[in-house]
N, C-alpha and C positions, 0 to 999 in steps of 0.2 A: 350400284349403290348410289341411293340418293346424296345431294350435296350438303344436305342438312342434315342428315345422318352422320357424316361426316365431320362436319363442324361441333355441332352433340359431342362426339365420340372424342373430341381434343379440347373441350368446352371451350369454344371459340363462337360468339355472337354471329350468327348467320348473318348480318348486316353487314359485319367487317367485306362479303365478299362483295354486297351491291356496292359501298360505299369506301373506295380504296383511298387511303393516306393520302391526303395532297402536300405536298413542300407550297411551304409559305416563301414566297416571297423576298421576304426580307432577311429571313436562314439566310438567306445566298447573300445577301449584303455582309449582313454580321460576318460569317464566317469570311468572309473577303479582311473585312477589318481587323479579326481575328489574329487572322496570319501577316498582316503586316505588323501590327504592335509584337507579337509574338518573334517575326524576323528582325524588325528593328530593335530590341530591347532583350537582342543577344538569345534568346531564346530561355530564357530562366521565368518570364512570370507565366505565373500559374492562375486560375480561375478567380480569385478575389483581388489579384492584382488586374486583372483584366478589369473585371467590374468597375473597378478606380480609375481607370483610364479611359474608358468607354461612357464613364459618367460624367467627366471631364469634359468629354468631345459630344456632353445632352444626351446620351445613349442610354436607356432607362432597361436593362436587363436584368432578371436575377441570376444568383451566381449556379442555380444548377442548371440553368439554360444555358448559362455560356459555358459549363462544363460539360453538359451536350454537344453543343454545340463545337465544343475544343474536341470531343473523342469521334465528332462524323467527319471531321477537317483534320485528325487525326498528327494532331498537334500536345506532343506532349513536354511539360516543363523539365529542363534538366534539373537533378538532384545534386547534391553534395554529398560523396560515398563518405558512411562511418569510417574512420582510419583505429585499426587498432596496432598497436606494439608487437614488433616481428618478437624481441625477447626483453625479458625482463629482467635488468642485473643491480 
């Protein structure tokens, strides 16, 4: 079976295979940054606190880039569990 036949058959752009994803560069920076504001600051902010901090230190990203970039670094914020009432008297 042809490779483009192939690609057709899962409509996937025949280009995708001459022309594979390249990592930027600077991914590697960011996510570096990422995780240290994310380690130093207890681990609770999450993507738009990122943003504020990273804008702070001239760092011009939007926040669904760094929240890409927070789930390939696999860096997730902690929550605060709902608490509810064992009983009610």
């Amino acid at each position: 079976m042809n490779i483009t036949h192939v690609y057709q058959l899962f409509n996937v752009p025949v280009s995708s295979y001459y022309y594979p994803p390249v990592d930027n560069q600077n991914d590697v920076i960011y996510r570096q940054q990422l995780k240290t504001i994310h380690h130093d600051n207890l681990k609770v902010y999450g993507g738009r606190r990122m943003k504020v901090i990273l804008a702070d230190d001239g760092v011009e990203l939007g926040v669904f880039k760094i929240s890409r970039l927070m789930k390939e670094a696999n860096i997730v914020a902690k929550t605060l569990k709902k608490t509810t009432p064992l009983s009610v008297r």
